[in-house]
N, C-alpha and C positions, 0 to 999 in steps of 0.2 A: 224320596221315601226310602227307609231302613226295610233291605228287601230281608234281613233278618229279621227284623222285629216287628216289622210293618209301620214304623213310627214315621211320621213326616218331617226331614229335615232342611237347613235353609242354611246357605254357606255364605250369607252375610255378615261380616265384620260387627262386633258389638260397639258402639255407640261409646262415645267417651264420658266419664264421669263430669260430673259439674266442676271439679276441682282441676282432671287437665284442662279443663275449658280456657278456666279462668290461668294457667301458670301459660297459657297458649296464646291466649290476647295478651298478658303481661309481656310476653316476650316477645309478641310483633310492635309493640308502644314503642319499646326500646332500644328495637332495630330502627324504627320509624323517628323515632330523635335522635339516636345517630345518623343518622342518614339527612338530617336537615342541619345539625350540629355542624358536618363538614360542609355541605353547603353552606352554611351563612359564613363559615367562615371562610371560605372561597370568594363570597359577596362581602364579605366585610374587607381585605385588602385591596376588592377592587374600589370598594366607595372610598375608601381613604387615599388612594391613588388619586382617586378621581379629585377630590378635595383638595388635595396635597397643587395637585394640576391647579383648580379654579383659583385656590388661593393665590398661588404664584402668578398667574397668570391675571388678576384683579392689581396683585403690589406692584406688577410692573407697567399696568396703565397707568394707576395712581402715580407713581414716581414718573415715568418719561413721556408720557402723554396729557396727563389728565391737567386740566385748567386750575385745577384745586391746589395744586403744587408747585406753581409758575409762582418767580418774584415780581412781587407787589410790592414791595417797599425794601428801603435801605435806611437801616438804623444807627448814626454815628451817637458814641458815646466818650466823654472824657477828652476832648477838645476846649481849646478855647483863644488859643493862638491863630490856629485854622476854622472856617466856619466850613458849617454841616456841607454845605452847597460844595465845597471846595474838593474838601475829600471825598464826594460822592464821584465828582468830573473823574480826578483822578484814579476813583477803586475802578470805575469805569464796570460796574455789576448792571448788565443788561436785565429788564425790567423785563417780564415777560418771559426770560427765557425757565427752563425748568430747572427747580431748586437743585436738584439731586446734581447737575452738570455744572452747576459756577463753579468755575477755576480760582478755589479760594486763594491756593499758592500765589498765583497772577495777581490776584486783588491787595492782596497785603504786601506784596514786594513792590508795587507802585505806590501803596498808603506809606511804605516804612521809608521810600526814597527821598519823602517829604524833610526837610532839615530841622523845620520844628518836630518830628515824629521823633521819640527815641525809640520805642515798641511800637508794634501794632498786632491785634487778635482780633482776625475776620475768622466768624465762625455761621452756618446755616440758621438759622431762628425759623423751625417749623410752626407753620406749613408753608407760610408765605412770604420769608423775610428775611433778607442778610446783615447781619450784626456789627459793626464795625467798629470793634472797641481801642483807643487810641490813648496812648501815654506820651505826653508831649515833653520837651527838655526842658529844665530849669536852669535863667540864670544864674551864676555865680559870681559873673564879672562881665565888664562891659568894653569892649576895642573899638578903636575907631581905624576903620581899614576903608580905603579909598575916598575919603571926606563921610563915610555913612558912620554911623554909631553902632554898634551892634555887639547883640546878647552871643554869649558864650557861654556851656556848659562844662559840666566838671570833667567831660571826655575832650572838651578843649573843641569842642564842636560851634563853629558860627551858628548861627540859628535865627534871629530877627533884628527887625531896624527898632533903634529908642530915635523918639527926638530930642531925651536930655536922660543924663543917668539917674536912675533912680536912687532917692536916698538911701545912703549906708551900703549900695553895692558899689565894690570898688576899679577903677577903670584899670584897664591894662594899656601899656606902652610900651609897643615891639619897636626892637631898634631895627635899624637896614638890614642887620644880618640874622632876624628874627625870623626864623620858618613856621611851619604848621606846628612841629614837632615844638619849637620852642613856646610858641601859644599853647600848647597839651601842658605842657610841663608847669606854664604860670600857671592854667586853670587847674591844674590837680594841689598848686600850694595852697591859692587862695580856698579850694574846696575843705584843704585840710584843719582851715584855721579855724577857734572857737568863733562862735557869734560875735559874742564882744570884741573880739580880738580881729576879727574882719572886720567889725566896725567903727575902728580906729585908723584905718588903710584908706587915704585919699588914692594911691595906685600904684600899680608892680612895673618896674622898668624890666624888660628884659629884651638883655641882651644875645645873647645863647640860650642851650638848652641847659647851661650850667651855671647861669651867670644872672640869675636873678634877683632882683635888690626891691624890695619895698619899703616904700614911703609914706611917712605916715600923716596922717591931717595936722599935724604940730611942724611937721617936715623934717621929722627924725629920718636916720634911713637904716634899714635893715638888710644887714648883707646875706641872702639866704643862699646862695649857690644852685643846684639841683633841686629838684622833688623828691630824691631819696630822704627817710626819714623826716618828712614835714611834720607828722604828727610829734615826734620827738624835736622839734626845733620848734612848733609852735609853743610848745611845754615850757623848754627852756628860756624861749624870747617872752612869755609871760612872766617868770620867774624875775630876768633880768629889767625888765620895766616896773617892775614894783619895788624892787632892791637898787637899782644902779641910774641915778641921771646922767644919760650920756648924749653927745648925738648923733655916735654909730654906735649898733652895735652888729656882730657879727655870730651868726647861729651856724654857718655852712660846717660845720665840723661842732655838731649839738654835744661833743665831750668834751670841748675846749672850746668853749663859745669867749669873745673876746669884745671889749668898748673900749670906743677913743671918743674925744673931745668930752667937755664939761657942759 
């Protein structure tokens, strides 16, 4: 009480308007979702952790564990010299073991040591499978080396047994002092030569790696020298066979090619 005026007073705080009420809850909402804001996002690097973990941790049973990714089969393709059976022995790709571990380098340099192989592309075939894709040599000509017959490629590469030459490939005949190197050198002429023009080649004597003569199913003979410029000498020994009956002729210097006999 007002000991002046006698009035009765009361020294409690007035009551807040309806209006800071409401800007008072507004502003604890918003402290209150900032406040879960950082939270979730404290929770959200951890579940992606988390995840990031499971994930990794699933691909590497899948891959070095898991049954699902073990070889089950071995796929040869583009053979036909070699059968399936053979180059499998060979890639020697363990069955069972898990895909992600075959030693493809290992598999393909025992597929490519093969002599009919010219190439080979061993690659993984997911989930279950190793692929074994194989480019095999073609002959060009045919030797006969230790009483066997055998197929020769344009690298001058032995490669299979014939038991008779096949039509229109023509044989080679290394003399005594004929090496590897001189069998490279016939197989890069005869590869040079047109179709037609191979297919008038009963076979190439060679003697050297410089000294090579072929002869023809009429039993003409062609002095060819080296493998350098065979594509220019096959040109010009075309030329001379359809202009010149002779029965030499000589190409080893394709800018002064020269015939003798009638």
């Amino acid at each position: 009480m007002d000991q002046r005026t006698g009035e009765v007073r009361t020294d409690q705080p007035a009551r807040p308007d309806a209006k800071q009420q409401r800007t008072e809850k507004r502003t604890r909402r918003r402290f209150a979702r900032r406040q879960w804001a950082r939270r979730w996002l404290s929770l959200r690097y951890v579940l992606a952790l988390v995840l990031v973990v499971a994930l990794i941790g699933t691909a590497v049973y899948l891959v070095f564990f898991s049954t699902a990714l073990q070889v089950k089969k071995v796929q040869v393709t583009g053979n036909s010299l070699v059968s399936d059976a053979r180059v499998r022995e060979i890639a020697d790709v363990p069955l069972g073991e898990q895909l992600a571990l075959v030693d493809l380098a290992r598999a393909s340099a025992r597929v490519g040591a093969l002599a009919e192989v010219k190439s080979v592309d061993v690659t993984r075939s997911w989930p279950d499978g190793v692929r074994v894709a194989v480019v095999e040599r073609t002959p060009v000509a045919v030797v006969e080396l230790a009483g066997r017959l055998r197929g020769l490629d344009a690298d001058g590469v032995v490669f299979r047994d014939y038991k008779a030459a096949p039509k229109g490939m023509p044989r080679i005949r290394p003399g005594a002092a004929a090496g590897t190197d001189a069998l490279k050198e016939a197989a890069t002429v005869v590869s040079a030569l047109p179709k037609d023009l191979a297919a008038r080649v009963d076979h190439v004597e060679v003697a050297t790696v410089d000294q090579i003569t072929l002869v023809l199913r009429d039993q003409r003979q062609v002095m060819w020298g080296s493998a350098e410029d065979s594509a220019t000498k096959a040109e010009v020994l075309d030329g001379l066979l359809a202009a010149v009956q002779a029965q030499v002729y000589d190409v080893s210097v394709p800018g002064n090619p020269t015939t003798s006999g009638g």
